[in-house]
PAZARO-125601 format. One record per residue (C-alpha): residue number from 1; residue in three letters; chain; x, y, z. Coordinates in steps of 0.25 Angstrom, whole numbers, plus 2048, in hexadecimal, padded with zeros to 3 digits. Example, Ala and Ser with C-alpha at 12.3 -4.5 7.8 and 13.67 -1.06 7.14 Angstrom:
<vovexs>
- nr|rest|kette|east|north|up
- 1|Ala|A|831|7EE|81F
- 2|Ser|A|837|7FC|81D
</vovexs>
This chain:
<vovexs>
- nr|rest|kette|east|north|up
- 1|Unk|A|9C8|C65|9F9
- 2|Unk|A|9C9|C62|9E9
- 3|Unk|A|9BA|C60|9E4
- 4|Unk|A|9B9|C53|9DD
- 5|Unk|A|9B3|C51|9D0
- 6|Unk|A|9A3|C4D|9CE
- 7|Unk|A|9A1|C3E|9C9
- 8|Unk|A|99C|C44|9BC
- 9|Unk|A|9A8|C4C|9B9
- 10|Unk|A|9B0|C42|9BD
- 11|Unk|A|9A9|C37|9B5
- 12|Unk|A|9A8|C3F|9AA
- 13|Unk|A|9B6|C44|9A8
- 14|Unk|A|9BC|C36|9AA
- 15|Unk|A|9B1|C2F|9A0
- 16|Unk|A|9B4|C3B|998
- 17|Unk|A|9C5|C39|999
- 18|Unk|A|9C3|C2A|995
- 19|Unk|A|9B9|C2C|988
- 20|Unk|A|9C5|C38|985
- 21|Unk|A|9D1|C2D|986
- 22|Unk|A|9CA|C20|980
- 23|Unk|A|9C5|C29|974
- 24|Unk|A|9D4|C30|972
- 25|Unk|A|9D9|C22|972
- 26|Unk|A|9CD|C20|968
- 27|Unk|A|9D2|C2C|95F
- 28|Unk|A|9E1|C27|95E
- 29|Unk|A|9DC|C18|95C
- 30|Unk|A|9D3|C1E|950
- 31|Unk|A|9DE|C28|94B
- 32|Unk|A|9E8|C1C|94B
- 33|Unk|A|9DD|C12|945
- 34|Unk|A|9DB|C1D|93A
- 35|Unk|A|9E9|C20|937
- 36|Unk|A|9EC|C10|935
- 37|Unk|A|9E1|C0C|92D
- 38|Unk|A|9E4|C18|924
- 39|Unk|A|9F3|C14|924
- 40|Unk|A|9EF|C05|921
- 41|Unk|A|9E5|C09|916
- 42|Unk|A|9F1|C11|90D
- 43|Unk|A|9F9|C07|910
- 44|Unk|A|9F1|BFB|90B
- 45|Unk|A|9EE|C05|8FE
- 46|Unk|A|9FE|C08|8FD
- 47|Unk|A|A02|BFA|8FD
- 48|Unk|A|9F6|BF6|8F3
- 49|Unk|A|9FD|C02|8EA
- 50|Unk|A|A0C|BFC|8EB
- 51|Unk|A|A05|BEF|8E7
- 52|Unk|A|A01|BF4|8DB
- 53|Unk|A|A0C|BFC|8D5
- 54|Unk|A|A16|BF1|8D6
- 55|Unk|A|A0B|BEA|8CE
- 56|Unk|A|A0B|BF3|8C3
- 57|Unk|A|A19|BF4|8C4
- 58|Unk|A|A1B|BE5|8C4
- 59|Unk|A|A13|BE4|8B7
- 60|Unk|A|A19|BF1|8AF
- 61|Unk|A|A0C|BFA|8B0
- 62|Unk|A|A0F|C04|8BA
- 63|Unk|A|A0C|C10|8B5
- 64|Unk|A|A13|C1C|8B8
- 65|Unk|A|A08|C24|8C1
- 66|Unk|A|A02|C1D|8CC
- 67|Unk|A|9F6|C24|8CE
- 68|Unk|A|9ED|C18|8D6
- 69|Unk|A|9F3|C1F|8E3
- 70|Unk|A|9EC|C26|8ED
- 71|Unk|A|9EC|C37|8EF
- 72|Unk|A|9F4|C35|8FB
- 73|Unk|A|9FF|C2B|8F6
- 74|Unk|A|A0C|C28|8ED
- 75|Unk|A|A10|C1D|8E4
- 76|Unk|A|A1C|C1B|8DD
- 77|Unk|A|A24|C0F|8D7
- 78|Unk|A|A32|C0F|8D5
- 79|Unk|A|A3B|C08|8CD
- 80|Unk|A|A48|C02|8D7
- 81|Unk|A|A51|C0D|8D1
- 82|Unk|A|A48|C18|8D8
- 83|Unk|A|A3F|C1A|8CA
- 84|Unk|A|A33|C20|8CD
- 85|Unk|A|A2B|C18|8C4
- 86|Unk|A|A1C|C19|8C9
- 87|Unk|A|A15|C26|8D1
- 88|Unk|A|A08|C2B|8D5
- 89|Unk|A|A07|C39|8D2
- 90|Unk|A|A09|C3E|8DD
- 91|Unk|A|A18|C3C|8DD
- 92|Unk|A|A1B|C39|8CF
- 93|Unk|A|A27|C3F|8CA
- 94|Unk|A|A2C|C3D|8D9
- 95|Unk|A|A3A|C34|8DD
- 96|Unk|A|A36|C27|8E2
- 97|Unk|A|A30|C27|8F0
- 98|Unk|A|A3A|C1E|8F7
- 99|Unk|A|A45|C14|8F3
- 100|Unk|A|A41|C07|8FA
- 101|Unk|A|A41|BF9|8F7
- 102|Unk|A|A38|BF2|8FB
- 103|Unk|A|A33|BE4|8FA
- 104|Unk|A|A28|BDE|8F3
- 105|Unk|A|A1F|BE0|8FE
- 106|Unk|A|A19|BEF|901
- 107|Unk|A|A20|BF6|90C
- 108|Unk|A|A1C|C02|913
- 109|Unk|A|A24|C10|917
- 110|Unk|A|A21|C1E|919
- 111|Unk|A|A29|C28|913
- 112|Unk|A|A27|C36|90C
- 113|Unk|A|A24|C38|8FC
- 114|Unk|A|A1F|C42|8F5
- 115|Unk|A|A12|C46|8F2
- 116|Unk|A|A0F|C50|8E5
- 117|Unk|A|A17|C5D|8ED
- 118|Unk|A|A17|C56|8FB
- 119|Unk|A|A1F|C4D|900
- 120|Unk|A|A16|C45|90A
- 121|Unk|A|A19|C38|913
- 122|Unk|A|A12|C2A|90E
- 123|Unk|A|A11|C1C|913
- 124|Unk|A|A17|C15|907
- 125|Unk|A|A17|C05|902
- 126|Unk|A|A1E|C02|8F9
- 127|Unk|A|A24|BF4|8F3
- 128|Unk|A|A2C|BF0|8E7
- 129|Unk|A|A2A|BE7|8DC
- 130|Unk|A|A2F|BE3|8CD
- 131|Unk|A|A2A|BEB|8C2
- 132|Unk|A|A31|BED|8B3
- 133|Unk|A|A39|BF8|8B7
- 134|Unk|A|A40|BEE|8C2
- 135|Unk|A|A3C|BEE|8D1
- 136|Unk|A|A33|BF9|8D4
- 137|Unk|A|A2D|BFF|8E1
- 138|Unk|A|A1F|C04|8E4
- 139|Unk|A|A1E|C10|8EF
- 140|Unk|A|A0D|C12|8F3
- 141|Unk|A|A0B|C1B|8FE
- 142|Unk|A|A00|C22|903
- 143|Unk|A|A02|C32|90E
- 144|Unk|A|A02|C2F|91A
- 145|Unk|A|9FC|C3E|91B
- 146|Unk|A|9EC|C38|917
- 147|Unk|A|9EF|C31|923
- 148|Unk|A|9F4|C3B|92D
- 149|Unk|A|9E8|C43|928
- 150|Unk|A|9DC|C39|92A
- 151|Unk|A|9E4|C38|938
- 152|Unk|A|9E5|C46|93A
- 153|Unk|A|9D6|C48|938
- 154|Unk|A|9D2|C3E|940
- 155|Unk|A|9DB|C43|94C
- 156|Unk|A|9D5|C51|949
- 157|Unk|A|9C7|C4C|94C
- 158|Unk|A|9CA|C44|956
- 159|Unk|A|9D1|C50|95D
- 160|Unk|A|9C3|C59|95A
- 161|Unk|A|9BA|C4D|95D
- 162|Unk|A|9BE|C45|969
- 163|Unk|A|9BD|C50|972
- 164|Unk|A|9AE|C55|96F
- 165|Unk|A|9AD|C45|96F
- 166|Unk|A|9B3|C46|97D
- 167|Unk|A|9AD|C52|983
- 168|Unk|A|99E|C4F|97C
- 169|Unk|A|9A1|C3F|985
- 170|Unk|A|9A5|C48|992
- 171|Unk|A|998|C50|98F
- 172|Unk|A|98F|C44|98F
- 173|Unk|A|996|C3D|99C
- 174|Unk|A|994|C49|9A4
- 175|Unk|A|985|C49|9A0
- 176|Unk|A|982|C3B|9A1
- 177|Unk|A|989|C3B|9AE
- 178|Unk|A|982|C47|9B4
- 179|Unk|A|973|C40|9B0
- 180|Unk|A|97A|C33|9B7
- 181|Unk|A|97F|C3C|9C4
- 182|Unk|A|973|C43|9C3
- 183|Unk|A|96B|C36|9C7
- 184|Unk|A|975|C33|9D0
- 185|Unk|A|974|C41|9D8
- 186|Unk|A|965|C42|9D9
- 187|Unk|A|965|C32|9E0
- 188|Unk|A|971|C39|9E8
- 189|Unk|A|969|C45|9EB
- 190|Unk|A|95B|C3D|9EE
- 191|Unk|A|963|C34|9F7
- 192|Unk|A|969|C3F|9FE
- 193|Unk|A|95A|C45|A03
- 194|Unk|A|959|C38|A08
- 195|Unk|A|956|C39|A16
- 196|Unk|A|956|C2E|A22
- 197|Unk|A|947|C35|A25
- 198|Unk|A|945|C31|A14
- 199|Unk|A|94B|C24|A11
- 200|Unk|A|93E|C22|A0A
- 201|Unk|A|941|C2B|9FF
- 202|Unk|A|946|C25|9F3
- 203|Unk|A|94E|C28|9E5
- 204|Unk|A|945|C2D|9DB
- 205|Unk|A|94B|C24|9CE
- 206|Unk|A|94D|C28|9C0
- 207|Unk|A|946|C1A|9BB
- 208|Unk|A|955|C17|9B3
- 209|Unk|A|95A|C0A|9B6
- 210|Unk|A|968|C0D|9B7
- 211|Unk|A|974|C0F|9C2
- 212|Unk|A|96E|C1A|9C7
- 213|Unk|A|960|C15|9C6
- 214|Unk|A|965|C08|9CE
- 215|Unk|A|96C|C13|9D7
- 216|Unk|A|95E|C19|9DB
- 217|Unk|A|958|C0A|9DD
- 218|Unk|A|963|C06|9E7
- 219|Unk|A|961|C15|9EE
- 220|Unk|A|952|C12|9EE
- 221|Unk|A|956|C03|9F3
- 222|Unk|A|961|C08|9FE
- 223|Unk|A|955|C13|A02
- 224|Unk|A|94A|C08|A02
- 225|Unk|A|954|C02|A0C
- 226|Unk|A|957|C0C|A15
- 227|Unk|A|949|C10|A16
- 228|Unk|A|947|C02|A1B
- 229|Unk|A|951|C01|A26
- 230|Unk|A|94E|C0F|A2C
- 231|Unk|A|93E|C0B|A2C
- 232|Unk|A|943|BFE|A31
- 233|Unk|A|94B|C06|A3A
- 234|Unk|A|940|C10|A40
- 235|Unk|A|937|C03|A3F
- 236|Unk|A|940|BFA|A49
- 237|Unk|A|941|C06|A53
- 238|Unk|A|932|C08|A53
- 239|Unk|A|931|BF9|A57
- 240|Unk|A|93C|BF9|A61
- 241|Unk|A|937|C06|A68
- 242|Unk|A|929|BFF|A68
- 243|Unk|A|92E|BF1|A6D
- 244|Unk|A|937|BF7|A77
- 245|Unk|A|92C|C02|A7C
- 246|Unk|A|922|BF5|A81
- 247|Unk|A|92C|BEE|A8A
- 248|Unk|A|932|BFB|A8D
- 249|Unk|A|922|C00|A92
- 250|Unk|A|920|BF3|A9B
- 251|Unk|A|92C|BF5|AA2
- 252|Unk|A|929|C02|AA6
- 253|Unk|A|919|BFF|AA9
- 254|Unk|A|920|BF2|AB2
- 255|Unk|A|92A|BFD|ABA
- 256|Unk|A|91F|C08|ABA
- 257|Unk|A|916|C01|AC0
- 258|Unk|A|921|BFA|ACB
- 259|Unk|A|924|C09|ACF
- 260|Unk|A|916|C0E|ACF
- 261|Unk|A|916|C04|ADB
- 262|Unk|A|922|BFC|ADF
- 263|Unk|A|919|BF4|AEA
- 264|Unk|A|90F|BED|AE0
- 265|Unk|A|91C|BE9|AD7
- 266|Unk|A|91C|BD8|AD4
- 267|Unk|A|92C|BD7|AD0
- 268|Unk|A|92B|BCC|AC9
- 269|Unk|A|920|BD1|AC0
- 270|Unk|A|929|BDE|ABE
- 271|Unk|A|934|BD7|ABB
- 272|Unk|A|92E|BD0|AB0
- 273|Unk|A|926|BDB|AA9
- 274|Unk|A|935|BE3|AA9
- 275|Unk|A|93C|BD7|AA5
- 276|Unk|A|933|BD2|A9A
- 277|Unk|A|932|BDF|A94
- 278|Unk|A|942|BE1|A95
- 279|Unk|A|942|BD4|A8E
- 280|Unk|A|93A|BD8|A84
- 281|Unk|A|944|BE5|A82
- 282|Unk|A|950|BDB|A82
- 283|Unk|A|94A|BD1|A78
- 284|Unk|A|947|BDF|A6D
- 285|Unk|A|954|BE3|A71
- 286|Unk|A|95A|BD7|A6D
- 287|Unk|A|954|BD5|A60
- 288|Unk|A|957|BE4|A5E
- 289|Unk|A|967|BE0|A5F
- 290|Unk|A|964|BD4|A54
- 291|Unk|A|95D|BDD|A4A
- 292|Unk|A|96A|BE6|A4C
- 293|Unk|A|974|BDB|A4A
- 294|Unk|A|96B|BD6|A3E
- 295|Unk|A|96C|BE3|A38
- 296|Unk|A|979|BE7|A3B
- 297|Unk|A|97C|BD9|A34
- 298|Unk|A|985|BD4|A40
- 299|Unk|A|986|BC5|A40
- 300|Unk|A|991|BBB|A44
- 301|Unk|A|997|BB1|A3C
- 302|Unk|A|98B|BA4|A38
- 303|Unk|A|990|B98|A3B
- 304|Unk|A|98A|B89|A39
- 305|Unk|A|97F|B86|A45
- 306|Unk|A|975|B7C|A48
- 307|Unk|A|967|B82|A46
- 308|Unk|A|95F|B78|A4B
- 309|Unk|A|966|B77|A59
- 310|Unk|A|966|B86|A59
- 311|Unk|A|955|B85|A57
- 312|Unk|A|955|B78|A62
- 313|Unk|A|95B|B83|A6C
- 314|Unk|A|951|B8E|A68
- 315|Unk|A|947|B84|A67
- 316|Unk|A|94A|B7F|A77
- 317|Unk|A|94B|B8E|A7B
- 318|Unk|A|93E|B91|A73
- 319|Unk|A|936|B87|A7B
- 320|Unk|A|93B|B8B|A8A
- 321|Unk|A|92F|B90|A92
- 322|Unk|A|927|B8F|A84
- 323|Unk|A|919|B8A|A83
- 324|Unk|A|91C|B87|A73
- 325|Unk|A|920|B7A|A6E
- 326|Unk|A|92E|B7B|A67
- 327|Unk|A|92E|B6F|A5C
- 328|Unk|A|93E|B6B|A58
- 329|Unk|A|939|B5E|A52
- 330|Unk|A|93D|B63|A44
- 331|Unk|A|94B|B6A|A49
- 332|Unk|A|956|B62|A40
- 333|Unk|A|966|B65|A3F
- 334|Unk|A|966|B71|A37
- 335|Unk|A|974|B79|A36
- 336|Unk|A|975|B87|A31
- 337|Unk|A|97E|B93|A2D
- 338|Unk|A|97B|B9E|A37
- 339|Unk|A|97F|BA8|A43
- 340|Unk|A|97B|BA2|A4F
- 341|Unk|A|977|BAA|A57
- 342|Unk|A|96D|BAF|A4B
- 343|Unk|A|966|BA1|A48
- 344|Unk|A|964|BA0|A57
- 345|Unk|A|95C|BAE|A57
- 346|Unk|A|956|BAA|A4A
- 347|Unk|A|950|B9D|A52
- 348|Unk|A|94E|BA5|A5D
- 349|Unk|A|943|BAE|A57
- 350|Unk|A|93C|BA4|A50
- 351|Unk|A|93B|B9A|A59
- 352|Unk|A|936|BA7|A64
- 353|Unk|A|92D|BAC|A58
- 354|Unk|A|927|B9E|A56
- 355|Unk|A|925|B9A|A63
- 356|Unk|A|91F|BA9|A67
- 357|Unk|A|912|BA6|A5C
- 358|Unk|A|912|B97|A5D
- 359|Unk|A|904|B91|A62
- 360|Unk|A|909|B84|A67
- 361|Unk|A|917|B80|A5F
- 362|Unk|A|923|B84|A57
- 363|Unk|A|929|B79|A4E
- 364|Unk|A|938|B7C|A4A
- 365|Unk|A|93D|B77|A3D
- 366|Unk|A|94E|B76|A3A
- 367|Unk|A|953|B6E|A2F
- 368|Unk|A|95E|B70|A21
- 369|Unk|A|955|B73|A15
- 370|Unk|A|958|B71|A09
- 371|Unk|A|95C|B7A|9FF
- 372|Unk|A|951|B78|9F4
- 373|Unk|A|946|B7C|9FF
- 374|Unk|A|94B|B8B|9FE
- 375|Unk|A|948|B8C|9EF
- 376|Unk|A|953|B86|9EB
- 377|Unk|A|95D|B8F|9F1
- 378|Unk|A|96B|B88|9F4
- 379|Unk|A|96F|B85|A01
- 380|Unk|A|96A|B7E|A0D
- 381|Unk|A|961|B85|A18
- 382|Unk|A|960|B82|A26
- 383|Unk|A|953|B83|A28
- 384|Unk|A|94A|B86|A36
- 385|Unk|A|93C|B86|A37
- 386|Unk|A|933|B8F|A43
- 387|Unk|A|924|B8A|A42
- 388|Unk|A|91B|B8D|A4C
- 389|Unk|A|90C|B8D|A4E
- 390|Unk|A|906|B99|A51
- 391|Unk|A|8FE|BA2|A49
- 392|Unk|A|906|BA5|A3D
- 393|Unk|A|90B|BB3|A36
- 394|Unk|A|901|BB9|A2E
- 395|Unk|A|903|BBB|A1E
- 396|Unk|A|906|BCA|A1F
- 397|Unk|A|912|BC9|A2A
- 398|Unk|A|91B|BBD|A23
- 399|Unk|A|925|BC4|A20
- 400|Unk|A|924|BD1|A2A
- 401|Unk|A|924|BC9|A35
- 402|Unk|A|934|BCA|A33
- 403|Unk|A|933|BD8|A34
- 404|Unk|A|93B|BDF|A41
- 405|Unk|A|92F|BE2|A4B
- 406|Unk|A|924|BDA|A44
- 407|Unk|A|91A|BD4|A4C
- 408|Unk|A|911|BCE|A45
- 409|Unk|A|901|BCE|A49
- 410|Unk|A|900|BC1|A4F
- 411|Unk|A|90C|BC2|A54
- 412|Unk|A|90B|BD0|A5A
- 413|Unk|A|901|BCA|A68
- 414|Unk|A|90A|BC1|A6A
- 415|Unk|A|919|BC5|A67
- 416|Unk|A|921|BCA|A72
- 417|Unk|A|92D|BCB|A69
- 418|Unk|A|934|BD8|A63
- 419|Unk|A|930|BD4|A56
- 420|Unk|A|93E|BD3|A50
- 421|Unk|A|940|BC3|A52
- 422|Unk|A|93D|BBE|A44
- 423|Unk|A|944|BCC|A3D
- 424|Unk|A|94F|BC7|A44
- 425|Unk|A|94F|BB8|A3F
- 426|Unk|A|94E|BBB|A32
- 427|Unk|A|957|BC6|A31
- 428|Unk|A|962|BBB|A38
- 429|Unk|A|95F|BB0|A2E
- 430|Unk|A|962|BBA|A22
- 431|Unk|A|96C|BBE|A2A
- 432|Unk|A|974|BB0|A2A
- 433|Unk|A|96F|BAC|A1C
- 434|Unk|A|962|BA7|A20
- 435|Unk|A|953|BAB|A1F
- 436|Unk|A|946|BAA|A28
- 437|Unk|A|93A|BAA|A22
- 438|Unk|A|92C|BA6|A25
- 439|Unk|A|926|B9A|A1E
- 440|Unk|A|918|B97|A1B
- 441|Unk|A|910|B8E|A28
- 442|Unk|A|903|B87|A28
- 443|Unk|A|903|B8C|A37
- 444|Unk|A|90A|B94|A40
- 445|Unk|A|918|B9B|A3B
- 446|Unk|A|923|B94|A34
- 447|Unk|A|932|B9B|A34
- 448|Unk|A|93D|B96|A2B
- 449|Unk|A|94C|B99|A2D
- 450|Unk|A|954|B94|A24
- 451|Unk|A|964|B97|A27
- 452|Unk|A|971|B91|A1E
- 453|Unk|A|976|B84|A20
- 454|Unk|A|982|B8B|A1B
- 455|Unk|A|98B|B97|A1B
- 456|Unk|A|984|BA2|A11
- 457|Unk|A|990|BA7|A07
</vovexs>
């Protein structure tokens, strides 16, 4: 099997190949740059030279040397019948250049001339104008060898320089990418010795506030998490083994003592110590499959209902057999944006909760509310209200009272429930966009459900 490369090598090399390419393509664009400016520059000083000669030549004082004419260029004039008229020194004594004729305007060719002993190639411009001696042309032109050279030179250095430049770059990748992989590996390597018997161990950050520093806060986060749901985990196993072991223990005490003796045994008392502790299991086992469902995040489709007809059924049920008064008076048409058969167990636990700590009554509030009364949050709320009067929830246990398994003291004497009924509401309001909260009450307990009017999204 063909060993891959490492991310560093591999980031390295192709951050390496691309500074290699963009700065080649630097170097030509630099070496052509060079090479036209220098060409522009003798050219601008060879027509300015042409200008001048026909000048003097227009005017009678050209003189016989021309010696305003840089080391690497030529300058003649000649006469139309090939005369050499005017040189610079470097060619004096020489033939003419070249037979053109031109116009009045400068043009440009290159062509070779000679240059003292050498006979060299030249850009030349070169016009023609009158003069005393008839029409005469000027020839100005500079070696293109000082340009080749310059060029040459700086492809020379480029040449030597670009690959230091390159290999000094690949140098400081590789180094900056192993201190970057390095973090990386030792949050891998701490993670690793993470165990499911440690998930309270966290990664040790470096205090920089970078990817990888936001890296090791979303590890820490995820881990804060995990941590969680196994405590919750092992917390929800320790109640359910404690819930179930109490009804479980009076079914057994009920048939032990039936066997012990067979001819003392009242059947109908038997049948209802076995049958309300198996309800008591059915009811935890029930609730149990909920809380799956809720974690698990299984839900049908919501749809459109009637909440206050939903909570008049609840409300009827609620009062069979009851010694509580049920108070509808303030139930109003109310429609919202639910799964059913969640509002209903929504209702369901806390119109049973209400009516479990209740002294005397529990009032039932449905209406729409308006939009300002939720801070000023858009939308329209369907709204229910649970109020009963019994003896409240103490300051310390507002919020836990939502916790899976929480009993509360006041509530603990008098509670036959598993303990998961309101965990349960709340978790199916937030599940169909909702909340449940608890409000303040002058007496007794006040729960507030708000679901949509309309569809979230």
């Amino acid at each position: 099997m063909r060993r891959r490369l490492s991310l560093r090598t591999r980031a390295t090399l192709i951050g390496t190949l691309v500074f290699a390419v963009l700065l080649a393509l630097g170097s030509v664009l630099l070496v052509t740059t060079l090479e036209d400016r220098l060409t522009r520059a003798t050219d601008q000083l060879s027509r300015t030279r042409v200008d001048d000669l026909l000048t003097l030549a227009s005017s009678g004082d050209l003189p016989t040397t021309l010696r305003n004419i840089d080391d690497n260029g030529v300058a003649q004039v000649v006469s139309a019948n090939g005369t050499v008229l005017a040189a610079s020194p470097n060619v004096s004594g020489a033939p003419a250049v070249a037979d053109r004729q031109p116009g009045g305007r400068p043009e440009t060719s290159t062509f070779r001339a000679p240059d003292d002993q050498e006979i060299e190639t030249y850009r030349f411009w070169y016009a023609s104008g009158p003069s005393p001696h008839g029409r005469v042309t000027a020839y100005v032109g500079n070696s293109l060898e000082s340009v080749t050279e310059a060029s040459a030179a700086l492809r020379r250095s480029l040449w030597l320089g670009v690959p230091v430049v390159v290999a000094l770059l690949g140098l400081v990748i590789w180094w900056l990418l192993g201190r970057a992989i390095g973090r990386l590996d030792r949050i891998r390597a701490e993670v690793d010795r993470i165990s499911e018997e440690s998930l309270d161990t966290r990664v040790e950050g470096d205090g920089v506030d970078d990817e990888v520093g936001r890296l090791a806060a979303t590890m820490n986060a995820m881990l804060e998490r995990l941590d969680r749901a196994a405590r919750r985990q092992r917390e929800l196993v320790a109640d359910v083994s404690h819930d179930l072991q109490s009804p479980l223990a009076a079914q057994r005490v009920a048939l032990d003592l039936a066997l012990a003796d067979p001819s003392r045994v009242d059947a109908g008392v038997l049948r209802g110590d076995v049958l309300g502790a198996t309800t008591d299991m059915e009811r935890l086992v029930g609730d149990l499959l909920v809380v799956a469902s809720i974690d698990a995040t299984a839900t049908s489709p919501p749809a459109l209902l009637d909440l206050d007809s939903l909570v008049l059924e609840e409300a009827a049920r609620a009062r069979t057999g009851g010694t509580v008064e049920v108070d509808t008076s303030e139930v109003s048409a109310a429609p919202a944006y639910a799964n059913a058969d969640d509002a209903r167990r929504i209702v369901r636990n806390l119109l049973d909760n209400a009516v479990e700590h209740a002294s005397t009554r529990v009032l039932l509030t449905v209406a729409v509310v308006d939009p300002t009364s939720d801070g000023g949050r858009l939308g329209e709320w369907t709204q229910l209200l649970v109020a009963d009067d019994g003896p409240g929830v103490l300051p310390e246990q507002r919020e836990r009272i939502f916790d899976r398994f929480y009993r509360g003291e006041v509530a603990r004497p008098r509670d036959g429930g598993s303990g998961l009924g309101l965990s349960i509401a709340r978790s199916l309001a937030e599940r169909n966009g909702g909340r449940l909260d608890l409000v303040e009450a002058d007496v007794g307990t006040t729960m507030r459900l708000r679901l949509p009017v309309t569809r979230n999204g």
